[in-house]
N, C-alpha and C positions, 0 to 999 in steps of 0.2 A: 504494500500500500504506500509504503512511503519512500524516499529516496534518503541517503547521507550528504549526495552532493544535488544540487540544483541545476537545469540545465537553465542557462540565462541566455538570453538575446545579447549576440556581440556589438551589436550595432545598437543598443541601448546606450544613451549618455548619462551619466552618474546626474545629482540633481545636487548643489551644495545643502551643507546644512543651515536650516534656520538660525538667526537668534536666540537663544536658550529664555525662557520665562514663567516665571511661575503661575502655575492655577490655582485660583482662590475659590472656594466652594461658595463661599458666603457669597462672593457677588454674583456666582450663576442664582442662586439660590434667590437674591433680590430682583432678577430678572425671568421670575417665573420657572424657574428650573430646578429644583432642591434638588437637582441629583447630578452628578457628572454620569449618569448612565443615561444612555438613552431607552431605541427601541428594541435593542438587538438580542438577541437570545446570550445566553449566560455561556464563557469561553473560559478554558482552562489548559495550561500547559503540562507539555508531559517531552522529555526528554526519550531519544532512542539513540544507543549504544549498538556501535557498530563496529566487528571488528577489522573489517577491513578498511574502510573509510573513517574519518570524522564521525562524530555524535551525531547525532541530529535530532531537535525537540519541537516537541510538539503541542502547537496551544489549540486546543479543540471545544469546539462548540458542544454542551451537554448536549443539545438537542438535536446535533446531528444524528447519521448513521456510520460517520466512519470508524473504522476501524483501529486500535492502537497498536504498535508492535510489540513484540513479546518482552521485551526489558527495557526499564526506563527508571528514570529520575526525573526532578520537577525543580531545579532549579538551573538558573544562567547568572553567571556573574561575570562583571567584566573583570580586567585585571585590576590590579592595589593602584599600579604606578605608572600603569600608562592608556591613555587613549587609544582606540581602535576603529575602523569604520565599520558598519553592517549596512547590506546592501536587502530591501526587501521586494519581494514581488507579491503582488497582488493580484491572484485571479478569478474575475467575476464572471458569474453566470447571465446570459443574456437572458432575459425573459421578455412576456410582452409587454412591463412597465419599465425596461430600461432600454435607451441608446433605442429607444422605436422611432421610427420615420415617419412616424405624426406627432403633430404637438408642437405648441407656441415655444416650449423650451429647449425643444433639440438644437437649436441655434445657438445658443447660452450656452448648453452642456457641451459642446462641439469647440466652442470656443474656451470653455474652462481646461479642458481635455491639448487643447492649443498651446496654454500657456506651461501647463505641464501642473496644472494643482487641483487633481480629481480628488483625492483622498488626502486628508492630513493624518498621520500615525506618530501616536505617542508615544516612549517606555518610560513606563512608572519604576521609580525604585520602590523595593519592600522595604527600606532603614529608611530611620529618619535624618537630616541633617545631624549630626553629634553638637554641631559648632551652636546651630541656632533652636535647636529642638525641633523644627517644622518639618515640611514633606519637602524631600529635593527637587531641583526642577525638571521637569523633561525633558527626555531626547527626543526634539522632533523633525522631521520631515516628508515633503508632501510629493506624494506619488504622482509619475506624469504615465501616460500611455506608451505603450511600448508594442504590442501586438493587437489584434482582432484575429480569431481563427473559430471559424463557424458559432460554437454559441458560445465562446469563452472569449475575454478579454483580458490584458494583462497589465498591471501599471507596478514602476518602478520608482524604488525611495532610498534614497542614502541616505542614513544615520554617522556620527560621529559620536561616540561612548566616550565618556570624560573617563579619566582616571579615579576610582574610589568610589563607582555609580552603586556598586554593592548588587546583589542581586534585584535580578529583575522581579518584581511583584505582579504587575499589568502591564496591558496595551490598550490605547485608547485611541480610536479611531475617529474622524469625520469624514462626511461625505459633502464634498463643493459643486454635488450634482443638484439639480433641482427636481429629480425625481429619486426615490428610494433604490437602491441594487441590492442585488443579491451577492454578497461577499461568500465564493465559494470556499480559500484558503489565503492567505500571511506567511510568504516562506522571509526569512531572516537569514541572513548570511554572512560569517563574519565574527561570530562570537571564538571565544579562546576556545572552550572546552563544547563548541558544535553548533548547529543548524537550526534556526527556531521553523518548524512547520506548524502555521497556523491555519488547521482545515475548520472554516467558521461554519460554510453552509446557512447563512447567515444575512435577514433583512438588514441593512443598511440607512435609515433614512436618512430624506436630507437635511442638510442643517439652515434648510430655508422654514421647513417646517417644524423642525425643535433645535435650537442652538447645543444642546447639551451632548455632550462626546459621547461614545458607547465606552465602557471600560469593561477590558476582558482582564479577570485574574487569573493567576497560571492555576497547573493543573492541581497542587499541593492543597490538602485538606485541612483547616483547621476548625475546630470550636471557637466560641467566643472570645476564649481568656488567654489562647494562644497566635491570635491575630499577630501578626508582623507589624511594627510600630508604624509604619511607611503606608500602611491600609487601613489601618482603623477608622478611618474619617471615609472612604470609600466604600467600605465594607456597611456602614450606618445609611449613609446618602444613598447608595444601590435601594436598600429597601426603604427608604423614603420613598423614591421617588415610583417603585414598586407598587406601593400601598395606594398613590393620592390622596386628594384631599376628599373624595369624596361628592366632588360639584361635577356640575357640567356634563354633558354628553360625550361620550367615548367617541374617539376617531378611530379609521382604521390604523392609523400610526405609531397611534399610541401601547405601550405596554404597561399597561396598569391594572391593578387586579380589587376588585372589591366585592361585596354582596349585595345583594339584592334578593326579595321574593320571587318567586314562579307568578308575575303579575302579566305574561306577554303570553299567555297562552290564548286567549281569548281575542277577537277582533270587532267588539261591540261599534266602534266603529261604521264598522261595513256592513253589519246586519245584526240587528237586534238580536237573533235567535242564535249568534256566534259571541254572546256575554258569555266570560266566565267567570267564577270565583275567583281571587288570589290565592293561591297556595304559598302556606310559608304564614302562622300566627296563629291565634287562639283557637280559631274555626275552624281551619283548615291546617293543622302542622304539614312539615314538610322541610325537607334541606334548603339550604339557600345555594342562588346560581351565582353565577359573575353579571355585574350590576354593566347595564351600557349608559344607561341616562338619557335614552331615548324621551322623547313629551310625554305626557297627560296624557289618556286618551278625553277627546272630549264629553263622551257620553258615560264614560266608568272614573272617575278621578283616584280613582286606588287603581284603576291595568294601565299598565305601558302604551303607547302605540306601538303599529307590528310596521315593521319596513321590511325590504327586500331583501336584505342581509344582516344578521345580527354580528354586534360586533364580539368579538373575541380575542385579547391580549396577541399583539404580532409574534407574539414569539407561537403562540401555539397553531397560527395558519401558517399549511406551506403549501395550501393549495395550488400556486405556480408552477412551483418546481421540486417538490416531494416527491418521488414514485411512490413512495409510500400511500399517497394519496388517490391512490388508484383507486381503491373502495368505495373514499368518501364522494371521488368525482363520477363514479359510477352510480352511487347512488341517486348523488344531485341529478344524472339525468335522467334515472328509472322516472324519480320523483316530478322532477319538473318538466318533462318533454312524454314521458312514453306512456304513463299511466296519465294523461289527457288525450292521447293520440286511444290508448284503449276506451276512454267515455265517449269517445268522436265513434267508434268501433262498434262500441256494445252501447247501442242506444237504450235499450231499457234498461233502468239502475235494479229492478225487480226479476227479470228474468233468472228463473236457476236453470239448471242442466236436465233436462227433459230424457235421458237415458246415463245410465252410468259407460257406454262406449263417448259419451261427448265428454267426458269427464276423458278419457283416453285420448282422444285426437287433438288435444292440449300437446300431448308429446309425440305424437305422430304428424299429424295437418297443421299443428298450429291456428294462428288466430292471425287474419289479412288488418295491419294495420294503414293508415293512409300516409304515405311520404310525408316525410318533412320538408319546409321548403329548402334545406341544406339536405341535400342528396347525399346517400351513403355516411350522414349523420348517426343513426342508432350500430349502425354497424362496425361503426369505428369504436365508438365508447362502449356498448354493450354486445358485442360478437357473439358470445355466447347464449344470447337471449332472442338476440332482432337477426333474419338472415334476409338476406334481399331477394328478392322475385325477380328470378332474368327473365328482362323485356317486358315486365310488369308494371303496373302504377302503384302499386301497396307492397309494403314491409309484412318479412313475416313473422309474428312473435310465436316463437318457437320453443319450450320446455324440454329440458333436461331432462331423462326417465329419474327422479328420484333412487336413492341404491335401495329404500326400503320395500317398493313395488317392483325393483328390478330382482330383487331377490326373490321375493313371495309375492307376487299380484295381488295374495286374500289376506296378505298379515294384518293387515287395519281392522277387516271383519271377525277377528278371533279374539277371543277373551282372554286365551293366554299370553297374547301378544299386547292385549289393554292393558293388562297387569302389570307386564315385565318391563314396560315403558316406564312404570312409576319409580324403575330401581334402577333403569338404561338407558331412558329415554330421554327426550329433549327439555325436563322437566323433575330432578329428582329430589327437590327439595318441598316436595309437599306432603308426601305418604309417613304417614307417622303413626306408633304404637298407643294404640286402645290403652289407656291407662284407669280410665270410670266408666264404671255401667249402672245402670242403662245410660243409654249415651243419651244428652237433656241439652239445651240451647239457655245460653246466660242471656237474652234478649229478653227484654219485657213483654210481659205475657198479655199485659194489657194491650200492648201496640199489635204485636205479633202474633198474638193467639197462643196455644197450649206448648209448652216449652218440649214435652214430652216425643220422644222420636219413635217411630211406629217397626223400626226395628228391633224387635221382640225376642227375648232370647227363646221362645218358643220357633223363632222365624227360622234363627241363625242356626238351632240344633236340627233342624230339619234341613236346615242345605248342607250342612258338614257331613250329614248324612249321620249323624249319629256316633262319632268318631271319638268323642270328647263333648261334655259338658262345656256350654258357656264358660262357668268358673274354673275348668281347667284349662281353657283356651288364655284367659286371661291371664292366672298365673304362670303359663308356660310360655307368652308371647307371641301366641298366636293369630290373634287380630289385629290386622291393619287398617286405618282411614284416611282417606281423602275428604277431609270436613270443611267443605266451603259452605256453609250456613248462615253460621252469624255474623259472616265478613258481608255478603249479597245480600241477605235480608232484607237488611232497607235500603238497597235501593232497586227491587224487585216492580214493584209498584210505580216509581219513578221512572225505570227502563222501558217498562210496559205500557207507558204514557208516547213514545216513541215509535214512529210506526217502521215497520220491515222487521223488530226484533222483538225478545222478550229473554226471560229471565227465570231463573227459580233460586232457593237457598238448593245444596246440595249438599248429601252424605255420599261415601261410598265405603262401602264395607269390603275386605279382604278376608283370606285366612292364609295361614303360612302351610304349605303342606308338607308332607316329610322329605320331597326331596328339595325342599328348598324353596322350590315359587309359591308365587302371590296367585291365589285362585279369588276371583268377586263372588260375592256372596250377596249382597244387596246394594241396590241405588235407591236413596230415598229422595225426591224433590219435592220441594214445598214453596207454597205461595201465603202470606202474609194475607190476614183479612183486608178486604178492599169495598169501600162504598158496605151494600147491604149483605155481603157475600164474606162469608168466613171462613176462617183459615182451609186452606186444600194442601191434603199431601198423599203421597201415595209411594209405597213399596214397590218397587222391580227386580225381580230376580231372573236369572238363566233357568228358563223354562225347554219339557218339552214340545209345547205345541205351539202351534206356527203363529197365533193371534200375542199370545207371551214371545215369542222369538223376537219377532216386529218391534211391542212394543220396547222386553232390552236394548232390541240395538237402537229406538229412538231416543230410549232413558240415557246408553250409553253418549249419544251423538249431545247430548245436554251436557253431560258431566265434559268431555272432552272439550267443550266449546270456554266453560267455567276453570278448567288446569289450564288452555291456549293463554284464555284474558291474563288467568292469574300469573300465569310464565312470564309474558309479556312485562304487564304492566306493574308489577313486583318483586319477580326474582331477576327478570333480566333489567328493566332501566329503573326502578326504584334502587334495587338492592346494590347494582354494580353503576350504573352510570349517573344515575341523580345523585348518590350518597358519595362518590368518590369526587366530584366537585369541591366540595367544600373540604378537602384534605388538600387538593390541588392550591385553592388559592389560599389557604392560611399557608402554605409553604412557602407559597414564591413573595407573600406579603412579612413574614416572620425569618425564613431560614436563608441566611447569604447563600450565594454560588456556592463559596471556598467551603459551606458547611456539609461535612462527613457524611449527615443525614439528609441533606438535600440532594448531595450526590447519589447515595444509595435508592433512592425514591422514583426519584427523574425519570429513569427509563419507562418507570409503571405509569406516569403520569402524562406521557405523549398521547398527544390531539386527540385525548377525550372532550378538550371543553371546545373544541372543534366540533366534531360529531354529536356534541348533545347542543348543540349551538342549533344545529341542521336539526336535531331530531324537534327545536322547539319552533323552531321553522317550517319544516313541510309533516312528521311525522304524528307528534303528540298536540296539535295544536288544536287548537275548534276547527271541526269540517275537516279536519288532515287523515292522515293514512287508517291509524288507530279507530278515533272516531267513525269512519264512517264504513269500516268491517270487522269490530269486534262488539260480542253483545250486549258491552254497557254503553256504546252510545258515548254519548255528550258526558256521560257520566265517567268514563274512562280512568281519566288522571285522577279525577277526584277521589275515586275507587284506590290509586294509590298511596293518594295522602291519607285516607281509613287506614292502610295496610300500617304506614309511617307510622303513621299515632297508635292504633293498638298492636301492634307485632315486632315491630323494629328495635333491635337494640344492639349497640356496637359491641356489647361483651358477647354477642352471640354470634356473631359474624365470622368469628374464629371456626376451622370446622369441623374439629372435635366439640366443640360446646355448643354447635348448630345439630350435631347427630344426637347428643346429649340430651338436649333440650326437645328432640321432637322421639325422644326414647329410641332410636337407632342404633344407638349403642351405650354400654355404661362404662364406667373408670374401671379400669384394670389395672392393676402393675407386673402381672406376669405376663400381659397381652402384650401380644407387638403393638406398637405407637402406644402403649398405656390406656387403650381402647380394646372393648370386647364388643360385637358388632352383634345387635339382634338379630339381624339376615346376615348370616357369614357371606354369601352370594349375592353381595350389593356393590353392583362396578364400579361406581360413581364413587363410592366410600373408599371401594378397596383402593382404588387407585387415588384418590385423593389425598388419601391420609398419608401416603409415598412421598405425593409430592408436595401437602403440608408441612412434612419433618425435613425435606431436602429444604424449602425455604426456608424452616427456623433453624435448621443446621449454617446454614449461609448466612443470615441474618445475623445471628450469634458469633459468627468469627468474626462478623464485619465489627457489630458493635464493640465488644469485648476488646478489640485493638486499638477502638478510638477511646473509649472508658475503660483506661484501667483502674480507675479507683471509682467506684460506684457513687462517692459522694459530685463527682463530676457531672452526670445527668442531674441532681437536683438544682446545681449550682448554674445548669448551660442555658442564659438568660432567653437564648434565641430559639432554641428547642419548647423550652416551658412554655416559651409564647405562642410558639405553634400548637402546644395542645390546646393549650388555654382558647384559642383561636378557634378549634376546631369545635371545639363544645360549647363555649359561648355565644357565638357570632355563624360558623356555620350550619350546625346543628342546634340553634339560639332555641327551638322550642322544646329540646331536649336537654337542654343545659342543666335542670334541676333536680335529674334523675342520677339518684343513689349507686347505678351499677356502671357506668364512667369508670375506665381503670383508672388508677391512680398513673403519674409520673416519677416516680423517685427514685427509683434503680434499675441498672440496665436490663434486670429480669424485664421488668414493667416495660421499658424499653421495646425491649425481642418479641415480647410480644405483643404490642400495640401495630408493631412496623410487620412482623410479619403476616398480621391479620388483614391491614392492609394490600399487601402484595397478592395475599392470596385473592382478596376479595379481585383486584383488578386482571390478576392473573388465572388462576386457576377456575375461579368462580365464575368469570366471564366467561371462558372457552368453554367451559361446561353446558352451559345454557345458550351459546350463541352458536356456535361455529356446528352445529346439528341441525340448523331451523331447518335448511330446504331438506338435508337428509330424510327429514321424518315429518315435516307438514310441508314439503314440496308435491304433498300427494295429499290434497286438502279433508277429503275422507277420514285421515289418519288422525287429525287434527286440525281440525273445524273450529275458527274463531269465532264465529256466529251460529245462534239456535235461532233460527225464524221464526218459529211456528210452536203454538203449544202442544203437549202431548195429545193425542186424539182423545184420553178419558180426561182430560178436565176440562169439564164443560161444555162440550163437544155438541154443536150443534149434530142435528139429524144428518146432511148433506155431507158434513168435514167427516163423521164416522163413517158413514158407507162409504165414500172413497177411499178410507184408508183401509177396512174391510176389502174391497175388491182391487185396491193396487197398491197397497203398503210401499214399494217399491218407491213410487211417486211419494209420498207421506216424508219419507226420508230425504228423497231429493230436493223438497223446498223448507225441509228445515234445516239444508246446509245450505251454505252461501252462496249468494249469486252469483250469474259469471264475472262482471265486474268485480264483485269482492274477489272472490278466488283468486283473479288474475291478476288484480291488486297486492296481493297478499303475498305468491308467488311471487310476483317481479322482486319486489323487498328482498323476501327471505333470501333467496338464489346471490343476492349481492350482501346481505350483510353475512353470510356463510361462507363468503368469495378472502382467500386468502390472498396477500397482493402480492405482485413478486420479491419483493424486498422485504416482505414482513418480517418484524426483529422480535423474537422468541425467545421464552424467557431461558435463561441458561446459557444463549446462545452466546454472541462476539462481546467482549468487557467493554465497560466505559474504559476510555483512556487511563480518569484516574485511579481505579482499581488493577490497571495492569501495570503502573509504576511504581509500585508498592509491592513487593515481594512478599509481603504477610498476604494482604490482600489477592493478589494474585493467583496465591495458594490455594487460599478458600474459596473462590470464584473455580477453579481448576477442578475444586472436589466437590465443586456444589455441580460442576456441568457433567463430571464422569458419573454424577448421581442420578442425573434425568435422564445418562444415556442407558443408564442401568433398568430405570420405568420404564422404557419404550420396549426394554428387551425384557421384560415381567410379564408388561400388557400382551405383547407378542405370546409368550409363554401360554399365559392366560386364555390367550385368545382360540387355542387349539385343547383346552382341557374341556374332554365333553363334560365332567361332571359340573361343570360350573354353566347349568344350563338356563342363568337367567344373559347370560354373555356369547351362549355360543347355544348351534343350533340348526338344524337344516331350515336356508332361506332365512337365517337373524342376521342382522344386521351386526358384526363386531362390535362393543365398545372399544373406543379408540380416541374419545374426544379430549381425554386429558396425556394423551402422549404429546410427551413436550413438540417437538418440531413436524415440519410438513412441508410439503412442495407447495406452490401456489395453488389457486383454485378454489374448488369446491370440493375438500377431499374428508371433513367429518373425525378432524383429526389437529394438534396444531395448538401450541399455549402462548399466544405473543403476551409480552412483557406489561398491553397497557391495552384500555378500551379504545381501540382506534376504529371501530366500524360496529 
C-alpha cells in the first residue's frame, strides 16, 4: 500500500518557504471560529519501517479505508541542531464538486492554482516553547500544482524544519480553492528518520467558506492527562468546535454534531394527514438524532420542516467518492427513481396476486417498468434488479430467486420451517421461554377486555399429544412464545381505522421437542373491545382438516406479518441504528481524535448517521417505505418508541444478558462463554456468543494497555463525558433509570464498549444482511395482514369465498403487488454487501498496527473470527444440529465474520453502513 521513497515530478519547482508566525486560537475564536479545526474528518500518523529503504510515516485519516503497514511508530522529529527541508505532495481526488468546468469560480481557482497557492500546510510541534511556555510557531508552506492525470491531481510544498522543532504533533491544512476537495493523501519528504505519508481520503473545505485550518494529529494515542504540552489547546478547541453552539441551521460544510428529537418524521406541511408526533420526550421517549436546524414547520411548531437532503456532519458523507457507498447510492435510487417508476407500473395501490404462479414470475418474467428519461439509468446503478429490454420501450424489474425458495419452493408453507426461523431466521430475538402460566396480559382490562388468554392448559396437553403435563413442560423448559400482545394492543383499533390493513394482539405458542426443534402449538389473536363490540379472540392450532389447515396458515400469515413489523421497526432500526446514534455523536462531541477510545470505536461508527439520515428521508418517514407496507400504518415508528419506553435497556443489549433476560439461557461457570443455552440448537446464540467473547477478548487487551491503573478510567475527564453524554442528553429520556452501568473501572469499561461493538457489529448482521434471503420470497414473510381472519365477524359473502377458495382468502391478506415489490427492491439492496465492505476483524486502523501490544491483540482477535467461520462451517454439515442444517434449509451463516460482495447471507462489517 504504501511506498518508503516517493516518486516526484522532476520538472516540479520547489516553492520557498513562508514567513514563520504564530496562530493564536483566541483571535480565530473572536472571528467566529472556536476551533483551528475545520470540516475534515479526524487524521492520524503512523510511521512504516523499512528495511530496505528509508522509514516512511504515515498520517491517516480515521475514517478512511486505507490500509497500515505491518510495523510502525508514531512519531517524527527533526534534528537538535540543525535545519532540514521537506518537500510535500498533495494528491486530490477529482470529483464532481472540484476543478469542474462549470461554475462562476473555476476562473478564480485556475488562477489561484497559477500563482502556485492551492493549499497552505502547517507542522505543529507537540512541545511547547521551553523559553516562552506557548505553542511554537509553524512550518508552513503553500502547495502549487504540479500534475493532473485523469481523476487525481497533485500539488507540491517545501517546508524548511528549524532546528529544535521537537517532534511533530499535527498538520494543519487550508484550502485557497473556492470550492471544497477531496484531499486523497500528504506525502512528506525529507525528515531525518523517514517519509510522512499522509493518506486523508478527506473533504477539504474552502477557507472562503470557514476560515479555520483543519488540524490533523498524528497517529499516537493519548488520554486526557497524557496530552503532549504542544496540543492541549488543540486537542480542547477540536471538540469545541465539534460540539457548536447549538444555533442556527447546519450547512452541508459544516462538521458539527448535536441533538435533537425525531421531530422531521412527519411533513404536516404538505398534507394534513402526513402530521406526526415528535418522538424523543414525555409522550413519546425515544433516542435522540443529530440536530440540523432546519425551520419550524408552519402548521406543527414542535416538527422540523422536511427538505430534500438532511444534513449530516461532513465527515460522515462520502457519498462522492466512497465505494463504500455503493449500498447507500443504490439504495437512494431503489428509493427515489425505481419504486415510482413501479406506482407509474402497478397502477392499483390495492391489487394483490391473483394466483400464487404471479407471485413466481417476479423471478422468472419480471415486472415491465417505463424508461427513465436517462437511458440505461437503473441498469447502471441497480444491474442486478433492472435488466433492459432489447429494442424495447420499458425496463425490466427482475428478482433474484431468493436461496430460501431456491432450496425448498414449500419451506414458507411448513410449520417446521415457521419454527426454526425463530432460532435461524431473519429475526431471532423474539422467541423466549414461558416463565408464568396461565399466560395473562398486564393491559387494563377495563380498556382491553379480559386479560385472560384462551390458551388453556387443557389446549396445550392435547396438542403435545399427551407427552408431559403443562407443569412438567414448564419446569423442564419446554414452552416457547412469540408474545406480541401487549406491545399491539392499542394500537389495534387505531391501525384498523386505516384502510388496506389491520391488526390483532398476538401469542404464539411452541414446544421444545426431544430432538431439539420448536414444534407451534397454538396462535392466539385478539382484538380489543371496539365501539358496541367486545373483546374477540380466538385459538389456532395445526389441525387435520382442511377448513383448520386454511384457517392456521391464515393465523400463521398474521403472526409473520407482527415478527416482519417487529424485526423491522425494533430489532433492526430501533435497536441497532436509532440507539447507536447517540453513542456516535457524544463521541465525536466528548472524545479527541488522539483519544485511545475514540480510536477503538471509529471503525463501528462509519456512515451510520448517513444511512439513518436516508432512512429519515425516504424510509421511516410519513407516507415512506415503512408506512405504506407494513401493518401499523402511520403508526409505525411510533410503535417503536412503545418498544423504547417499555422494553429497551442498554444493560440488556449485551448478549448474554439479552438470552438471559428473555430465559434462552442461564449463568453457568462450567459452561463454555459462562452461559448454558435453553435450546442447545440455537444458531444465532451458538455462534454469537463466539463472536461476543472474540470482541471482549479484543476489547480487553485494547483497554487494559491504555488503563493500567484502573483509577485512570475514573479520573479520564473526556471518557466520563462521553458516558455522561450518552445517558443524559442522548438517551435524555432514559437518563433516570437505575440499571445504566456505572463508569469507574476498566471492567465497567470492556464492557460498556464491547456491548456497543457488538450491538453495531454482530447485532446488525444478524438481523440485516438475511432480509432478501428469507423475505425476498414475500410469502415467507409478509409485512402486511390485509384482511381479517374469515371467523371474526365475517360477513355471509367474505365466509363463503373463503369456504370455496381459501387459496384466494390468503392471497389478499398478503401484500399487494406494489407493497411486495416495494419491499423486495429495499431488502435485495440493504442485504447487498458493497465491494469494499470493511468487516469486523478485518485490515487494522493505522493506529492499532503501530503499536506492537496493540497489534498483537488485533492479530488474535482476527485469527479468532477466522477460527468462527471454520466452527460455522463445521457446524454447518453436522446433521444433528437440525435447526441449522437440513435437506433444502437454508445454512446459518449470517454471523460469519467476512464475505464477498453481494447478496450472499453471510458477512459482519464493523459499523451500520446500509
Amino acid at each position: 500500500m504504501m511506498t518508503s521513497q516517493l516518486q516526484k515530478p522532476n520538472y516540479a519547482p520547489s516553492f520557498p518557504l513562508l514567513p514563520k508566525s504564530s496562530i493564536n486560537p483566541n483571535h480565530l475564536i473572536k472571528h467566529g471560529s472556536p476551533s483551528l479545526i475545520s470540516i475534515l474528518p479526524r487524521h492520524h500518523v503512523h510511521q512504516n519501517r523499512n528495511k530496505k529503504n528509508s522509514s516512511s510515516l504515515v498520517i491517516r485519516a480515521t475514517s478512511s479505508d486505507l490500509r497500515p503497514s505491518p510495523a510502525s511508530v508514531s512519531t517524527v522529529t527533526s534534528t537538535e541542531n540543525n535545519a532540514f527541508t521537506v518537500k510535500a505532495l498533495v494528491r486530490v481526488t477529482v470529483t464532481g464538486g472540484l476543478l469542474s468546468s462549470i461554475g462562476l469560480t473555476r476562473p478564480l481557482d485556475d488562477f489561484t492554482d497559477l500563482l502556485g497557492k492551492t493549499l497552505l500546510l502547517e507542522l505543529v510541534s507537540a512541545e511547547l516553547d521551553l523559553k516562552t511556555g506557548l505553542e511554537k510557531e509553524t512550518v508552513k508552506g503553500y502547495g502549487h500544482k504540479v500534475s493532473h492525470k485523469d481523476a487525481e491531481v497533485v500539488y507540491e510544498a517545501t517546508f524548511t524544519i528549524p532546528a529544535g522543532f521537537g517532534e511533530v504533533g499535527a498538520v494543519q491544512l487550508e484550502n485557497e480553492h473556492h470550492k471544497e476537495m477531496f484531499i486523497k493523501s500528504i506525502d512528506l519528504d525529507g525528515f531525518p528518520n523517514g517519509t510522512l505519508n499522509v493518506p486523508c481520503n478527506t473533504w477539504a473545505h474552502s477557507k472562503f467558506d470557514n476560515p479555520v485550518k483543519r488540524i490533523f494529529f498524528t497517529n499516537k494515542s493519548y488520554i486526557p492527562s497524557e496530552t503532549p504540552s504542544g496540543l492541549k489547546k488543540l486537542r480542547e478547541l477540536e471538540l469545541q468546535t465539534l460540539r457548536g453552539d447549538g444555533e442556527g441551521q447546519r450547512k452541508t460544510s459544516d462538521r458539527i454534531y448535536d441533538y435533537d428529537t425525531y421531530n422531521d418524521i412527519g411533513d404536516p406541511d404538505s398534507k394534513d394527514e402526513l402530521a406526526r408526533p415528535v418522538l424523543g420526550g414525555k409522550d413519546h421517549p425515544y433516542p435522540r438524532r443529530c440536530r440540523t436546524g432546519r425551520p419550524r414547520s408552519k402548521k406543527d411548531p414542535l416538527s422540523e420542516q422536511r427538505s430534500s437532503s438532511v444534513y449530516v456532519p461532513r465527515d460522515e458523507a462520502f457519498a462522492d467518492v466512497k465505494q463504500l457507498t455503493f449500498s447507500t447510492k443504490t439504495l437512494k435510487s431503489v428509493l427515489h427513481a425505481l419504486l415510482p417508476s413501479l406506482e407509474t407500473a402497478l397502477l392499483d395501490p390495492d391489487l394483490g396476486f391473483p394466483y400464487f404462479t404471479a407471485i413466481d414470475s417476479l423471478y422468472n418474467e419480471g415486472v415491465a417498468l417505463p424508461k427513465p428519461k436517462t437511458g440505461g439509468f437503473f441498469q447502471t446503478i441497480i444491474p442486478r434488479l433492472v435488466k433492459a429490454i432489447t429494442d424495447g420501450e420499458d425496463d425490466l424489474l427482475l428478482f433474484e430467486t431468493p436461496e430460501i425458495i431456491d432450496r425448498d419452493k414449500f419451506a414458507w408453507f411448513r410449520d417446521e420451517e415457521f419454527s426454526r426461523q425463530t432460532l435461524a431466521g431473519l429475526n431471532p430475538y423474539s422467541i423466549e421461554l414461558v416463565t408464568e402460566w396461565p399466560l395473562k396480559s398486564k393491559l387494563n382490562p377495563q380498556i382491553y377486555g379480559p386479560p385472560e388468554s384462551l390458551i388453556t392448559t387443557e389446549l396445550v396437553e392435547k396438542e403435545i399429544k399427551g407427552c408431559m403435563t403443562v407443569t412438567e413442560a414448564l419446569e423442564r423448559k419446554k414452552m416457547f412464545i412469540l408474545d406480541y400482545h401487549d406491545l399491539l394492543m392499542p394500537y389495534v383499533n387505531k391501525v384498523r381505522e386505516i384502510e388496506g390493513t389491520t391488526l390483532y394482539g398476538s401469542r404464539t405458542l411452541f414446544f421444545l421437542t426431544e430432538d431439539g426443534t420448536l414444534r407451534p402449538v397454538a396462535i392466539e389473536l385478539t382484538r380489543p373491545p371496539v365501539g358496541d363490540k367486545p373483546q374477540w379472540k380466538q385459538v389456532f392450532t395445526p389441525t387435520w382438516d382442511a377448513t383448520g389447515c386454511w384457517l392456521w396458515r391464515l393465523a400463521k400469515a398474521h403472526v409473520l406479518a407482527h415478527d416482519a413489523g417487529y424485526h423491522q421497526l425494533v430489532v433492526h432500526w430501533l435497536r441497532t441504528h436509532c440507539c447507536t446514534e447517540p453513542y456516535i455523536i457524544a463521541a465525536n462531541r466528548q472524545l479527541s481524535a488522539m483519544h485511545p477510545i475514540y480510536r477503538l470505536l471509529h471503525p463501528h461508527f462509519r456512515y451510520t448517521m448517513e444511512i439513518n439520515a436516508l432512512a429519515r428521508e425516504s424510509l421511516i418517514n410519513a407516507g415512506g417505505v415503512i408506512e405504506s407496507t407494513f401493518s401499523p400504518g402511520k403508526y409505525s415508528i411510533e410503535l417503536s418508541s412503545a418498544a423504547y419506553d417499555q422494553l429497551w435497556r442498554f444493560d440488556m443489549e449485551a448478549l448474554p444478558a439479552d438470552l438471559i433476560r428473555r430465559g434462552m439461557a442461564v449463568e453457568d461457570s462450567t459452561a463454555e462463554h459462562g452461559l448454558k443455552l435453553t435450546i442447545e440448537d440455537y444458531p444465532f446464540a451458538n455462534d454469537g456468543l463466539i463472536l461476543w467473547n472474540a470482541i471482549k477478548e479484543w476489547v480487553s487487551d485494547y483497554v487494559n494497555h491504555y488503563y493500567t491503573d484502573p483509577n485512570l478510567v475514573e479520573s479520564d475527564t473526556e471518557l466520563q463525558g462521553w458516558w455522561t453524554e450518552v445517558r443524559t442528553k442522548g438517551h435524555a429520556d432514559k437518563k433516570d433509570e437505575p440499571w445504566w452501568p456505572v463508569l469507574k473501572t476498566p471492567e465497567n469499561l470492556i464492557h460498556i464498549l464491547t456491548t456497543i461493538i457488538w450491538v453495531t457489529a454482530g447485532h446488525h448482521a444478524a438481523v440485516n444482511f438475511g432480509q432478501y434471503m428469507y423475505a425476498g420470497y414475500f410469502p415467507n414473510r409478509p409485512t402486511i395482514a390485509r384482511t381479517n381472519m374469515p371467523t371474526e365477524d365475517p360477513s355471509e359473502e367474505f365466509f363463503q369465498n373463503f369456504m370455496k377458495k381459501p387459496e384466494m382468502a390468503l392471497l389478499m391478506c398478503f401484500p399487494s403487488q406494489i407493497q411486495a415489490t416495494k419491499v423486495m427492491a429495499v431488502l435485495d439492496v440493504l442485504s447487498n454487501h458493497s465491494p469494499d465492505e470493511e468487516y469486523i476483524g478485518g485490515n487494522p486502523e493505522s493506529s492499532w498496527a503501530e503499536n506492537p501490544v496493540i497489534k498483537a491483540a488485533y492479530e488474535k482477535f482476527n485469527g479468532n473470527l477466522k477460527r468462527l467461520e471454520g466452527i460455522i462451517d463445521e457446524r454447518n454439515t453436522n446433521l444433528k444440529l437440525k435447526n441449522r442444517v437440513g435437506a433444502g434449509v437454508v445454512p446459518y451463516e449470517l454471523l460469519k465474520p467476512f464475505s464477498s460482495p453481494g447478496v450472499t447471507g453471510m458477512g459482519v462489517p464493523n459499523s451500520i453502513s446500509i
